[in-house]
PADODREN-950871 format. One line per field, with one value per residue (C-alpha): z, y, x; residue in one letter. Coordinates in nm, 4 decimals. Layout:
PADODREN-950871
c3 <- c(Z, ...) .
c2 <- c(Y, ...) .
c1 <- c(X, ...) .
type <- c(A, ...) .
END
This chain:
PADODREN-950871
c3 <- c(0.0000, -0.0948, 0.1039, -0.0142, 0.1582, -0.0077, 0.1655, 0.0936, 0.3128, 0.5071, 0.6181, 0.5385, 0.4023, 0.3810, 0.1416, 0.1134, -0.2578, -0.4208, -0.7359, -0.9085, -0.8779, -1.2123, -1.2261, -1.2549, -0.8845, -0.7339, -0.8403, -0.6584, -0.3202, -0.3619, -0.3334, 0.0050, -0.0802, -0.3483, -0.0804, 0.1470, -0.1567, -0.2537, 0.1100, 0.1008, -0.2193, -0.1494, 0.2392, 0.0630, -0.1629, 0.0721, 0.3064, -0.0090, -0.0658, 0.2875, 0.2502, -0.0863, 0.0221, 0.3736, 0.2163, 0.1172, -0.2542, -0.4646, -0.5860, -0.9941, -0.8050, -0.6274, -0.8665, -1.0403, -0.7392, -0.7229, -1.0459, -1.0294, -0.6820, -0.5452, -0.8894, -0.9253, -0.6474, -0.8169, -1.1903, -1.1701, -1.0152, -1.3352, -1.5478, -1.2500, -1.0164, -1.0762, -0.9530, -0.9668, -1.0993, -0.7665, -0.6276, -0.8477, -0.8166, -0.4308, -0.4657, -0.6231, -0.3337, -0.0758, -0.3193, -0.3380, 0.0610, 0.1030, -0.1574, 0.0749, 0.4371, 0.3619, 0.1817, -0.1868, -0.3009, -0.2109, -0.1294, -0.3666, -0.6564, -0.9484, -1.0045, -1.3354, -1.3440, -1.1138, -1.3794, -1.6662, -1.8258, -1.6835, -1.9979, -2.0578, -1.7100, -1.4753, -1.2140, -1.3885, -1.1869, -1.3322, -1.2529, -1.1149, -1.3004, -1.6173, -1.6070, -1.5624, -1.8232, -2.0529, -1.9097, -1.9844, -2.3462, -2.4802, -2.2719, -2.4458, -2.7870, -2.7319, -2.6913, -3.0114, -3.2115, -3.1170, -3.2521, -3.0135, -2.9442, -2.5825, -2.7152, -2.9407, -2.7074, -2.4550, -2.7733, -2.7990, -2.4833, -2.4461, -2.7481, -2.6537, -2.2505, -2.3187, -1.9893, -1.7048, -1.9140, -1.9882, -2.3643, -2.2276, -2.0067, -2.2858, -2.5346, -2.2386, -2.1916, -2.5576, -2.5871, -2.3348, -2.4238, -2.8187, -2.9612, -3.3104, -3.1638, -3.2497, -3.1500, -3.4491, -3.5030, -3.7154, -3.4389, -3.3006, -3.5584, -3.6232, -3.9332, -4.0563, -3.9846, -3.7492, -3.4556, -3.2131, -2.8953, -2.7549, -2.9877, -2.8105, -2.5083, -2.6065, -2.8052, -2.4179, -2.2554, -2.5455, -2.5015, -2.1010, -2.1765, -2.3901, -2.0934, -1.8157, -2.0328, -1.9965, -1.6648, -1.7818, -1.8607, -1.5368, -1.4546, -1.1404, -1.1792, -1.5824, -1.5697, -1.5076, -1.8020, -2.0335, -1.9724, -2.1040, -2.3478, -2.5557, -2.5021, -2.6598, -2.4043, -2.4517, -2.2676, -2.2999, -2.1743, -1.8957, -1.7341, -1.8163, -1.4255, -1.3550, -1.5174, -1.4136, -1.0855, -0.8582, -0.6046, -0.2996, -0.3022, -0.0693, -0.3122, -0.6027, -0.4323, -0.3429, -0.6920, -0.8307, -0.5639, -0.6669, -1.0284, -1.0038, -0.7625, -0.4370, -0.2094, 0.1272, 0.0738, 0.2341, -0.1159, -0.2438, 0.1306, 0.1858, -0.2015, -0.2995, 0.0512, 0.1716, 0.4901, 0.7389, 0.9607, 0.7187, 0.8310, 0.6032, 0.1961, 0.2265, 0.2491, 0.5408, 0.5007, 0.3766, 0.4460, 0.1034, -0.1513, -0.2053, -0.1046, -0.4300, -0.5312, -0.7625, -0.5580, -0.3059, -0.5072, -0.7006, -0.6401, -0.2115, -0.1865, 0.1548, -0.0039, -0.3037, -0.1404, 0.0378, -0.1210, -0.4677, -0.4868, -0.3089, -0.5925, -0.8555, -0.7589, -0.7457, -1.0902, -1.2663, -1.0648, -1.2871, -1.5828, -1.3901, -1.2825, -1.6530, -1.7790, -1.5032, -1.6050, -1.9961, -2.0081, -1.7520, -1.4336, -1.2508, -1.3199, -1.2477, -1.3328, -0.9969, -0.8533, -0.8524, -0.4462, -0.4198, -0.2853, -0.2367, -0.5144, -0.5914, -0.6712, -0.8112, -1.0427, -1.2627, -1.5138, -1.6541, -2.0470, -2.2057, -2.1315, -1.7740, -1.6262, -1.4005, -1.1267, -1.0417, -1.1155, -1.1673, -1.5605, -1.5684, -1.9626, -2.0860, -2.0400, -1.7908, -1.8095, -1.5265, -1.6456, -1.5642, -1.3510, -1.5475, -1.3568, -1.5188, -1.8145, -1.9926, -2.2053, -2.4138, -2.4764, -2.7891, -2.9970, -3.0428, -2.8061, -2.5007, -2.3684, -2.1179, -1.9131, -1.7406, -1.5461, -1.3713, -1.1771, -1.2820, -1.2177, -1.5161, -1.6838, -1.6941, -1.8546, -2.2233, -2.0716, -1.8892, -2.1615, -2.4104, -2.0659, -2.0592, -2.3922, -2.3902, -2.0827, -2.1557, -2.4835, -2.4452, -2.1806, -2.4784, -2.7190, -2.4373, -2.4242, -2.7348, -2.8291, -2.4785, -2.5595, -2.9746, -2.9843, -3.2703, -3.1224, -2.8044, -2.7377, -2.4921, -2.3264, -2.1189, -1.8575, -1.8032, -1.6327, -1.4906, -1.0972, -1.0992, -1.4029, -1.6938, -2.0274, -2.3771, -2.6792, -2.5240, -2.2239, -2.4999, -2.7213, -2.4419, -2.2712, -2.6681, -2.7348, -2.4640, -2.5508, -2.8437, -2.6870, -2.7241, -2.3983, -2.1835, -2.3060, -2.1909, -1.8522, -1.8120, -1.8661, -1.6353, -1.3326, -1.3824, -1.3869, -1.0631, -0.8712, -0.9424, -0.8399, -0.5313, -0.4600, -0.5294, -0.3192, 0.0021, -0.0351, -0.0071, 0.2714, 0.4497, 0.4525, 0.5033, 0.7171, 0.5323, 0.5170, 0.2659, 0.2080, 0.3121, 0.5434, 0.5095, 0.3599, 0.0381) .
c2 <- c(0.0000, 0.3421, 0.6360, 1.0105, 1.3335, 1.6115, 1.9577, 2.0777, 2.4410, 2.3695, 2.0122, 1.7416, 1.4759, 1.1366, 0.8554, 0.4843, 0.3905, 0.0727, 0.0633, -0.0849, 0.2130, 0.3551, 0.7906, 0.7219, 0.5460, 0.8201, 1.0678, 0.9007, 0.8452, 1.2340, 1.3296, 1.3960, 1.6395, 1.8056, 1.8748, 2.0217, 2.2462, 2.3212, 2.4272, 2.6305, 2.8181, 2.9022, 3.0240, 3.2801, 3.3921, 3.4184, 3.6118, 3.8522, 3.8755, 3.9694, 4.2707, 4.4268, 4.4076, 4.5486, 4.8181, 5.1834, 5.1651, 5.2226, 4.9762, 4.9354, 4.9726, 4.6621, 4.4747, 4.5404, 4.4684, 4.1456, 4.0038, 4.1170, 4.0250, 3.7529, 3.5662, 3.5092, 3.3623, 3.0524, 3.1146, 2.9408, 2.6343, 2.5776, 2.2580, 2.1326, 2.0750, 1.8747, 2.0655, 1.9954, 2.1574, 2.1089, 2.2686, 2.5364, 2.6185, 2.6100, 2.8687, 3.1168, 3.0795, 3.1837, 3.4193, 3.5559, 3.5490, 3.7333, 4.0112, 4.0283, 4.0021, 4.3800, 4.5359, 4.4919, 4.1943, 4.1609, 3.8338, 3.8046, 3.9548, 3.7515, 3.5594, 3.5289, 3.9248, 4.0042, 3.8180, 4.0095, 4.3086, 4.6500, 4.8035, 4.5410, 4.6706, 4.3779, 4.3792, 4.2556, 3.9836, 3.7094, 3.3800, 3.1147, 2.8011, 2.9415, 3.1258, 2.7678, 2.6037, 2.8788, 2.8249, 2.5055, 2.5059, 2.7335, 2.5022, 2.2530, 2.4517, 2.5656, 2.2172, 2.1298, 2.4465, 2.3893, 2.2434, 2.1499, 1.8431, 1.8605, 1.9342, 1.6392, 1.4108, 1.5569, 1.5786, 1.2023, 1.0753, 1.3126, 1.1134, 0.8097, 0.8079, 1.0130, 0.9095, 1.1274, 1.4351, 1.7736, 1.6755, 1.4584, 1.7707, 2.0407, 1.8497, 1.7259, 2.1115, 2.2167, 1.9373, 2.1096, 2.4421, 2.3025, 2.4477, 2.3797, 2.2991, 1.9947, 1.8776, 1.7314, 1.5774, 1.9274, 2.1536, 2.2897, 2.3562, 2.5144, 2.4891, 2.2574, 2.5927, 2.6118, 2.8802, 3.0644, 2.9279, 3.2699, 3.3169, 3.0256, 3.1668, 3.5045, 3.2321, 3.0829, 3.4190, 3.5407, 3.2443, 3.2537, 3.6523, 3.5646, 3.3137, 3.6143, 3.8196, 3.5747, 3.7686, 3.9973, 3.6645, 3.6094, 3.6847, 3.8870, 4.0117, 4.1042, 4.2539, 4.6066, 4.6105, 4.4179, 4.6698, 4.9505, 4.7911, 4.7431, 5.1555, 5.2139, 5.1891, 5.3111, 5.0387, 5.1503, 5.5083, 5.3500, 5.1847, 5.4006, 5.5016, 5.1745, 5.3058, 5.6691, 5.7625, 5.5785, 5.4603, 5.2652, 4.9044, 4.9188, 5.1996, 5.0052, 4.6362, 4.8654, 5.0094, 4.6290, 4.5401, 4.8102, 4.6942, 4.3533, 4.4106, 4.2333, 4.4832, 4.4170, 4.5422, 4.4663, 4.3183, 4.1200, 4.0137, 3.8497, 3.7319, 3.6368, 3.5539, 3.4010, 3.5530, 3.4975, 3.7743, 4.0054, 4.1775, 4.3978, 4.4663, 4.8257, 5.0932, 5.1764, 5.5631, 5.6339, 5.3191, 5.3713, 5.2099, 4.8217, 4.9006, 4.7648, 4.8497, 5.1347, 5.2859, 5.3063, 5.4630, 5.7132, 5.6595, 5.6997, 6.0869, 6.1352, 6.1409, 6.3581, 6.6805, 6.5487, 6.2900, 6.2810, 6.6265, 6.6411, 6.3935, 6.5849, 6.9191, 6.7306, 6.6214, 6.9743, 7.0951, 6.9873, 7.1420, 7.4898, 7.5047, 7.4309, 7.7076, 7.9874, 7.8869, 7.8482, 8.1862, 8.3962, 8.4189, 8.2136, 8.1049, 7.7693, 7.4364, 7.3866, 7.0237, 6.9736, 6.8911, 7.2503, 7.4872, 7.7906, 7.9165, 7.8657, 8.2302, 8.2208, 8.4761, 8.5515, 8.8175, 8.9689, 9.1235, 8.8065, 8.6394, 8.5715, 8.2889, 8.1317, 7.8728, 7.6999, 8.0330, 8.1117, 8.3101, 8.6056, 8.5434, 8.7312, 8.4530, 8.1889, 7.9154, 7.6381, 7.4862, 7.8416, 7.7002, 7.4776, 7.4203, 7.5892, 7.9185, 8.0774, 8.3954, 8.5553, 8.9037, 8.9347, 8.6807, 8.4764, 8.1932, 8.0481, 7.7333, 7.5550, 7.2971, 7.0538, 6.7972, 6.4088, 6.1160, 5.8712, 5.5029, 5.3505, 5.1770, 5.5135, 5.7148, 5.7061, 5.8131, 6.0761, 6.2254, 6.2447, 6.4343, 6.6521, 6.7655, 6.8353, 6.9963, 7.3191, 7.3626, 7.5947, 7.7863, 7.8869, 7.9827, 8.2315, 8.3339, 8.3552, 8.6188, 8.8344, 8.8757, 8.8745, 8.5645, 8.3543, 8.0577, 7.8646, 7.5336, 7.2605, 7.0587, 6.7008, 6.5806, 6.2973, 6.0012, 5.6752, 5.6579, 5.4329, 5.5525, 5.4048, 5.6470, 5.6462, 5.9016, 6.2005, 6.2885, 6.2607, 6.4801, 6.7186, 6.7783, 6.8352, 7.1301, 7.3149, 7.2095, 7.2529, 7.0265, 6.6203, 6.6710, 6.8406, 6.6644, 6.3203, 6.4779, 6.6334, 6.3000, 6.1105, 6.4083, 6.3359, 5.9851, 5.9773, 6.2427, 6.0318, 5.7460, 5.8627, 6.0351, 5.6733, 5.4781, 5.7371, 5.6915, 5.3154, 5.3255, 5.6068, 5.3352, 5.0325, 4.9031, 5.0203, 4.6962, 4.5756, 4.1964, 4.1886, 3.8652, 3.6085, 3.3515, 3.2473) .
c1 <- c(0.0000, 0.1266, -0.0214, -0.0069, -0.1367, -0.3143, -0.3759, -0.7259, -0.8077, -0.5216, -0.6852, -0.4291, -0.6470, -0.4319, -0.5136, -0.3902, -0.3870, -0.2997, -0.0494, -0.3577, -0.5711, -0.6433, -0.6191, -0.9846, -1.0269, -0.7757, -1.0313, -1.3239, -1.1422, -1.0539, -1.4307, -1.4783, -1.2054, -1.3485, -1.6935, -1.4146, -1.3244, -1.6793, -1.7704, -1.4341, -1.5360, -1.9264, -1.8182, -1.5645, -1.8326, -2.0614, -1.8802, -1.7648, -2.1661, -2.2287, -1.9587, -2.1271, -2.5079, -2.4077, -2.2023, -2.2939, -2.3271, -2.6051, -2.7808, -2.6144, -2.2820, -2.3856, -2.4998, -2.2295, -1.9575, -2.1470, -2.0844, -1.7179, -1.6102, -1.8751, -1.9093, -1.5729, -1.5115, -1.6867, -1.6331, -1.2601, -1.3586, -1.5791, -1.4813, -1.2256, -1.4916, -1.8072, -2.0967, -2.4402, -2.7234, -2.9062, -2.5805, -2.5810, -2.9261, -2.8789, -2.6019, -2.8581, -3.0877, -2.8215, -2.7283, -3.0606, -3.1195, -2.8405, -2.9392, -3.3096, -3.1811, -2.9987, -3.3451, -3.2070, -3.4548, -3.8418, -3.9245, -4.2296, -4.0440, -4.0153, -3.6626, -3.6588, -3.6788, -3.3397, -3.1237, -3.2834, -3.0629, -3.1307, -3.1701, -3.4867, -3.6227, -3.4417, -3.1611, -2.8620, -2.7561, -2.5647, -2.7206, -2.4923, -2.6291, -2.6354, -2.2908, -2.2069, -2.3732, -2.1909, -1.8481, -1.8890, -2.0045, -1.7508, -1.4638, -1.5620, -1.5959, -1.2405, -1.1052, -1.2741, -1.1924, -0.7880, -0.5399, -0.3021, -0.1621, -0.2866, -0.6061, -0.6077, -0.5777, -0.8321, -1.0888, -0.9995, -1.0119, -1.3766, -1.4909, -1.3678, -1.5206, -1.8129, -1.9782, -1.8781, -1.6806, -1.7048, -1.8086, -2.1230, -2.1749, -2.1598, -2.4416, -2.6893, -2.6887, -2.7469, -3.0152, -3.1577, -3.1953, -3.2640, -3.0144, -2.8474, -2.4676, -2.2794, -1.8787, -1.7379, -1.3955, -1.3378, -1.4852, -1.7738, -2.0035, -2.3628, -2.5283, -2.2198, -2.0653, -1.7595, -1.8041, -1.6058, -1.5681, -1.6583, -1.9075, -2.1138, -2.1327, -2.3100, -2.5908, -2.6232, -2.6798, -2.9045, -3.0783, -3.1450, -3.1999, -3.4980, -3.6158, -3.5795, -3.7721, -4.0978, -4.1402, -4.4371, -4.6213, -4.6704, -5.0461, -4.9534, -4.6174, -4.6153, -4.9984, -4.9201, -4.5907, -4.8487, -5.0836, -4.8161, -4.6668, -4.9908, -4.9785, -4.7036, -4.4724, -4.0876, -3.9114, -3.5400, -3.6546, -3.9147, -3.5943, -3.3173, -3.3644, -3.1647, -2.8572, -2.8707, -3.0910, -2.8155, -3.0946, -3.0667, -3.1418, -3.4414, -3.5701, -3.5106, -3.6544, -3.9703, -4.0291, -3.9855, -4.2263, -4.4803, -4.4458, -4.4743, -4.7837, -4.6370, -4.6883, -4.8764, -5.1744, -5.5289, -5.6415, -5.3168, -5.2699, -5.6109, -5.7102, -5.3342, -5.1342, -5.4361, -5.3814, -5.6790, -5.5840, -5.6776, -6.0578, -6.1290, -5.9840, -6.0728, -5.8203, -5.6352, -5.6827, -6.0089, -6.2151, -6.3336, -6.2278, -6.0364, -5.6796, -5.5421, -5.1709, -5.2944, -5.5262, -5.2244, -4.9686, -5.2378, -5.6428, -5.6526, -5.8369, -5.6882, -5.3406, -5.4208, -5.3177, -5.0256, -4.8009, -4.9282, -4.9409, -4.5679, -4.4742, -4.6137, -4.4680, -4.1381, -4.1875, -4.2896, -4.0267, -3.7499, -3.9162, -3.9730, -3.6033, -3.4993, -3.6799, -3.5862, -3.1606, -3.2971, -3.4696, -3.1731, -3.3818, -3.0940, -2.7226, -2.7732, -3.0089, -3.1485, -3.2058, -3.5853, -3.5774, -3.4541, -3.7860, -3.6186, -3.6970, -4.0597, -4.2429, -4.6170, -4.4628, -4.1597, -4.0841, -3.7470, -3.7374, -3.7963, -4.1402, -4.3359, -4.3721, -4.6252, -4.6403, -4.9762, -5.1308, -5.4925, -5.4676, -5.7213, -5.8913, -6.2025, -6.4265, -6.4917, -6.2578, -6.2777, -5.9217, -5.7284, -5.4599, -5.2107, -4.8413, -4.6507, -4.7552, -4.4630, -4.5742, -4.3249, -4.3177, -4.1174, -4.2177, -4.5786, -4.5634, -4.7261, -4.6373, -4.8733, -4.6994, -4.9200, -4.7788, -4.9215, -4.8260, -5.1102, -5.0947, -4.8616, -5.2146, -5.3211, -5.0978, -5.1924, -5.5688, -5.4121, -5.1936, -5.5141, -5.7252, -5.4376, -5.4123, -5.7660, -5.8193, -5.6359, -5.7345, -6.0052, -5.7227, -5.4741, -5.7197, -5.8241, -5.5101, -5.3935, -5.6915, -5.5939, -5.2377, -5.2867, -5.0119, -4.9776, -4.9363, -5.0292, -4.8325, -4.9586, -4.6766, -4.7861, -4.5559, -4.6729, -4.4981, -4.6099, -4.6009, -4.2943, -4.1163, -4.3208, -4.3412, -4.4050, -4.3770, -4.5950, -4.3108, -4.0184, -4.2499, -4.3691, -3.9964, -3.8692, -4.0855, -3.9304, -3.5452, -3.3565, -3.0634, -3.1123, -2.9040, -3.0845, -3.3898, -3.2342, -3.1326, -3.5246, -3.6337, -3.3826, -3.4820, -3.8652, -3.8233, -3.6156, -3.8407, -4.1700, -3.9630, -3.8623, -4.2330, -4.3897, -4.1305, -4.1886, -4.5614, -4.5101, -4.3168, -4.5036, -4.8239, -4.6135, -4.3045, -3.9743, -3.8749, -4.1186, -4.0448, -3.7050, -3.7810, -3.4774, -3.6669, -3.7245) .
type <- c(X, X, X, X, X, X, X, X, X, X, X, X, X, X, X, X, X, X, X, X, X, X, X, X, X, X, X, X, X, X, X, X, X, X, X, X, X, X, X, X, X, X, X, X, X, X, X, X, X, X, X, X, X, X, X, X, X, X, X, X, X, X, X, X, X, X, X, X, X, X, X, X, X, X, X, X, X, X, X, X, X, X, X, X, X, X, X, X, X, X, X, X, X, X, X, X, X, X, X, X, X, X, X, X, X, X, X, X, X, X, X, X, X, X, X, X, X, X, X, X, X, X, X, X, X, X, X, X, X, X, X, X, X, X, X, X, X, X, X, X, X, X, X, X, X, X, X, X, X, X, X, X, X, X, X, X, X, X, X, X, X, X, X, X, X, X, X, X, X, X, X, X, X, X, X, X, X, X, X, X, X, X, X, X, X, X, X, X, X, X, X, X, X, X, X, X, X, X, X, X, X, X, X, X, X, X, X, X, X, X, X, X, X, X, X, X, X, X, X, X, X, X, X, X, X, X, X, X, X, X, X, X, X, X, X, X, X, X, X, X, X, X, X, X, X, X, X, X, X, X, X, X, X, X, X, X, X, X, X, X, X, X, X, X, X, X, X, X, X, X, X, X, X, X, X, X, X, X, X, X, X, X, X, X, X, X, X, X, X, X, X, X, X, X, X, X, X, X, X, X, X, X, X, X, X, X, X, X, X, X, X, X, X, X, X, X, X, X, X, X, X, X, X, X, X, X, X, X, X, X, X, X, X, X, X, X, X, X, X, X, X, X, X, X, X, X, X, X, X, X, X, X, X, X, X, X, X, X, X, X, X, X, X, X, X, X, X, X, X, X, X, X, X, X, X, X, X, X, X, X, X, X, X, X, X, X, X, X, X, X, X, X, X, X, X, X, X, X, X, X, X, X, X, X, X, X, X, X, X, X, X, X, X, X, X, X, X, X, X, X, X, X, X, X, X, X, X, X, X, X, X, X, X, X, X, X, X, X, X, X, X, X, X, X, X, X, X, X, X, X, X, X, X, X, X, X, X, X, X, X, X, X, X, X, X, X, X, X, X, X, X, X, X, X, X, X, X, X, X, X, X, X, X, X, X, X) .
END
């Protein structure tokens, strides 16, 4: 008997092996240390997890710490050691409990959704079993695709074995997904075409993309982005807030929350949750109406002239500041939290402009008080800025009420001051950042930069954000579904 020792985490782990032990049997008596190794490797990531959710980033700056720092941990064990898919998949889960014990993941939130790109209106995170699955495609493609002699004879032996290798590993998972990938004695082909190694891997992650993206056909989660999309609903605009507002997770798990309809309210608490506790589904503040998740964030009357109209303000805000730097009344572009600077009326040599004013016309108009009224004195124009927060299934109905409303306003107007023209401007955005054509449209009239039209966009977005996420949390514990369970 010949004995050897092998240091795994600093645990010497000895073995007795007979000279008639293939390679083959070596590697089956070394399993226990491979678990020891496997253990090692998730308790390092782990503990790397537990340092970027605790820390003080934003949220994208997490995300993207975490698929740097925590991922790799794991990444370079990947075609040495055999993991599982039940491993794997258990990794994600810790993964994912650790992302909701520091407020950065409701539990309720759909999973498929977190590992979706941002631009697509998802999270970003890079999912462990799949990263896997990729890693170990385009290993194998890269075997095939060489043309060493070291690669030879691992293509050979692959072919040869079959049963227990990397190769048998690689096409279980193409057959899988049903895709059109082959290993051939030539390479890895597609189409009888030969392909890139690293070209395989971006098929994968289109591939699993695709699958995140069957979020919205969830029945509760996708209702209210269903509802949008079939109105014409920007998508790359409704979520550029994930690459540029630079929230904080909890704001960002809330807003997901809200979205996805997950929220504990009376209604989705009682018929959903099935919680027996629940007495009554009627809302909490005016013991009105069913305290669904819209009616919370923009149909409850008792919060119409408080935090919706706080939100709101916010949101018009950023338009009004714009136009006092635009037109000289100040040196500098204002944040729209800033309320210093907030006068019912402003006029210098250049036009007037008006802040939830009432407009004195020759006849009786009941619509005499948009947000924001901008009447030039040198040339023929009058821009009437009207601004709303509705519920995102409501927004194309708004925009149309809002066009309409004033209508009969600048016509008054237009004969009092002998303009030309009279120009009606919507700002309207979707309670948690949800837009389509009319805000691009509206903020454009008023800008002749692409720039500053962007950066309108991007402060509106953020402000209604941030107005919808303090309502929610101003009606329900802060820590909205951050229980560490799963």
């Amino acid at each position: 008997m010949e004995g050897i020792e092998i240091s795994v985490g600093g645990i010497i782990q000895s073995i007795d092996i007979d000279s008639s032990y293939s390679y083959l049997g070596i590697l089956e008596l070394l399993d226990p240390c491979h678990n020891i190794v496997k253990k090692e490797i998730i308790d390092k990531m782990m503990r790397t997890a537990e340092i970027v959710w605790s820390s003080e980033l934003d949220e994208k700056n997490k995300v993207d710490a975490h698929n740097m720092l925590v991922v790799s941990k794991l990444t370079y064990s990947f075609g040495i050691i055999n993991w599982t898919q039940a491993e794997l998949d258990d990794i994600d889960r810790k993964l994912r409990k650790c992302i909701s014990k520091y407020g950065c993941l409701n539990i309720h939130s759909n999973t498929k959704r977190i590992y979706l790109g941002r631009k697509n209106g998802g999270r970003g995170l890079i999912n462990i079993h799949h990263l896997y699955n990729r890693v170990i495609v385009a290993l194998v493609g890269y075997i095939f695709n060489a043309n060493s002699e070291h690669a030879k004879l691992i293509k050979k032996y692959w072919i040869y074995k079959k049963k227990g290798t990397l190769l048998k590993k690689a096409e279980d998972i193409i057959e899988e997904l049903n895709i059109n990938i082959f290993f051939t004695a030539d390479g890895m082909k597609k189409e009888d075409k030969v392909i890139h190694h690293k070209k395989v891997g971006f098929i994968l992650k289109k591939h699993y993309q695709k699958e995140y993206a069957t979020w919205t056909g969830n029945n509760l989660h996708g209702k209210i982005i269903r509802k949008c999309s079939n109105d014409n609903m920007k998508i790359y605009d409704s979520f550029k807030w994930l690459q540029h507002a630079k929230l904080r997770g909890p704001a960002v798990s809330t807003l997901f929350a809200i979205q996805e309809q997950v929220i504990p309210t009376n209604v989705i608490k009682k018929r959903i949750w099935k919680n027996t506790n629940v007495v009554s589904e009627k809302c909490r503040m005016c013991k009105d109406q069913l305290e669904t998740v819209s009616h919370v964030i923009s149909g409850c009357s008792i919060l119409a002239n408080s935090l919706y109209k706080s939100r709101h303000d916010n949101v018009v805000r950023v338009i009004y500041y714009y136009l006092l730097h635009k037109l000289g009344f100040t040196d500098t572009w204002k944040p729209w939290y800033d309320m210093t600077d907030v006068d019912p009326v402003k006029e210098n040599d250049l036009c007037t402009i008006y802040w939830d004013y009432p407009l004195q016309t020759n006849n009786t108009i009941l619509c005499n008080k948009p947000d924001i009224t901008v009447i030039f004195k040198k040339c023929d124009k009058i821009f009437i800025i009207e601004g709303s927060v509705p519920w995102d299934e409501n927004l194309a109905t708004k925009v149309m009420e809002k066009r309409n409303k004033y209508i009969p306003l600048g016509i008054e107007l237009k004969n009092l001051y002998g303009k030309m023209n009279y120009t009606i401007c919507e700002i309207v955005i979707g309670s948690t950042g949800i837009v389509n054509d009319s805000l691009r449209s509206g903020v454009s009239k008023l800008c002749d930069d692409s720039n500053d039209t962007n950066k309108i966009i991007n402060f509106c977005q953020k402000a209604a954000i941030l107005g919808t996420v303090r309502i929610c949390r101003q009606l329900f514990d802060s820590n909205i579904g951050t229980e560490e369970s799963f």
